[in-house]
N, C-alpha and C positions, 0 to 999 in steps of 0.2 A: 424518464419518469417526470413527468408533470411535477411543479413545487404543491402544489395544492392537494396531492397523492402522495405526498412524502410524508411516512409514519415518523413523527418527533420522538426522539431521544430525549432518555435524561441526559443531562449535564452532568459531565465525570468532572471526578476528582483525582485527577490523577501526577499531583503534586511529587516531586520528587521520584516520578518516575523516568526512563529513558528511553525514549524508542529512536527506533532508524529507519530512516527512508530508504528502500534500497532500489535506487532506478535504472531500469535500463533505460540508458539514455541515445535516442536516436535522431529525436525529433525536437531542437534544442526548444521552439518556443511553446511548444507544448507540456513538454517535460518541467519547463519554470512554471507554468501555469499548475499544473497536478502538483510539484511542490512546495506552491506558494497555497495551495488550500489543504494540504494536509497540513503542514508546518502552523499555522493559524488554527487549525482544528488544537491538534497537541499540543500547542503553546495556552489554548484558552482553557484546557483543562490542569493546565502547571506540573506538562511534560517537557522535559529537551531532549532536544532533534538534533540529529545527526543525519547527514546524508551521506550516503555510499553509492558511487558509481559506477557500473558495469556496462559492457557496451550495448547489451539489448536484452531481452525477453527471456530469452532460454535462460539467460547466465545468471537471472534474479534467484531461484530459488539454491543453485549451487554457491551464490555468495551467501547465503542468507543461512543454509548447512554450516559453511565456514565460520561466519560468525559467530554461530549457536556454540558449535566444537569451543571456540574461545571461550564463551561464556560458561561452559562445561568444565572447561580445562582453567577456570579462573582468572584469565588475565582479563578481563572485562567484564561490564555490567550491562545488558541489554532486559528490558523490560517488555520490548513487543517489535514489531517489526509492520511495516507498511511498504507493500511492492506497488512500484509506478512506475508505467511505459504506457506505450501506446504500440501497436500492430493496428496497419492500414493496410487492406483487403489489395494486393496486386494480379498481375496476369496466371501467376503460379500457381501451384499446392501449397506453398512456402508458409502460406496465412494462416493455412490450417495447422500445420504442422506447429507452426511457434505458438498460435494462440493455444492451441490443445493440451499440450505437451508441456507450456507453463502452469496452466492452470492445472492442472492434472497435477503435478509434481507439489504447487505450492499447499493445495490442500493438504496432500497425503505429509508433505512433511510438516504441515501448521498441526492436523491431526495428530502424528505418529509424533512429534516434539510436545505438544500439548501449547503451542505457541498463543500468544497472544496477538493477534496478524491481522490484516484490512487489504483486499488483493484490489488496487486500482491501476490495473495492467484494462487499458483502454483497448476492442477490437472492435476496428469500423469500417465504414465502404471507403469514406475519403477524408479529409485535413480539414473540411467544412463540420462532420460529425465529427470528428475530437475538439476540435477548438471548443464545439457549442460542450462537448461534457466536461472538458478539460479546465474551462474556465472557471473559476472561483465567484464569479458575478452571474456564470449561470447555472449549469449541470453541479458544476464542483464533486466529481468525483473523485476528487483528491481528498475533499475535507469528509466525504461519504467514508471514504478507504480507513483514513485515520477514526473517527468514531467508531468504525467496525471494529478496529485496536484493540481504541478504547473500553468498548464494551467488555471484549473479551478478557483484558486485563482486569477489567473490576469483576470481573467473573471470577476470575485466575483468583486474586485476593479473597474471596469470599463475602459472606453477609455484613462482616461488620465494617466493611472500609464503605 
């Protein structure tokens, strides 16, 4: 999306909140670039950031179940959650299957949990289109992902936060 086409958000407040990045991590300098723009989204609204690491695509939304269980079960505090990866279109079906099949899962479970969530799971032709959205000086769909979060946690809290 063109910067000049991008609908402005308010600015949260989202002070003493927690959120976790949880990436599937493949593509290391990509994966720093989506978590150095969500990290800077959360941090500007006076959230901390926690990163969790999985090894790819699929396993975001099965870590992210995990965590919730904890936070269910008390031993932790999470406030929202932000998925980051990237999936790059290869010779196989493979592409379709991890991108589908994440996204498909992370809704229902952001839905069916009532999560507070931002899905910046990247799916491209090649390493020239992630970089251009993965960057924080351009696309930044990391820092996109994390205000998705965000939003949704100032939702979660209600009218008067």
């Amino acid at each position: 999306m063109a910067e000049a086409a991008r609908r402005a958000l308010p600015d949260f407040d989202a002070a003493g909140a927690h959120f976790v990045l949880v990436e599937g991590r493949f593509y290391d300098d990509l994966n720093d670039m989506l978590i150095a723009g969500a990290r800077a989204a959360l941090e500007k609204a006076g959230a901390s950031v926690e990163v969790v690491t999985v090894p790819g695509a699929l396993e975001i939304p099965v870590a992210i179940e995990i965590l919730q269980h904890q936070v269910e079960a008390g031993l932790r505090r999470i406030d929202g959650y932000v998925a980051l990866g990237v999936v790059i279109r290869g010779e196989t079906t493979h592409y379709e299957i991890v991108s589908n099949e994440s996204a498909r899962e992370l809704i229902a479970l952001a839905s069916r949990r009532r999560l507070a969530f931002g899905n910046g799971i990247l799916t491209v032709e090649n390493h020239d289109q992630a970089e251009t959205r993965a960057n924080p000086a351009k696309s930044d769909k990391g820092g996109d992902a994390a205000r998705a979060a965000l939003a949704l946690h100032a939702l979660k809290m209600g009218p008067s936060r």
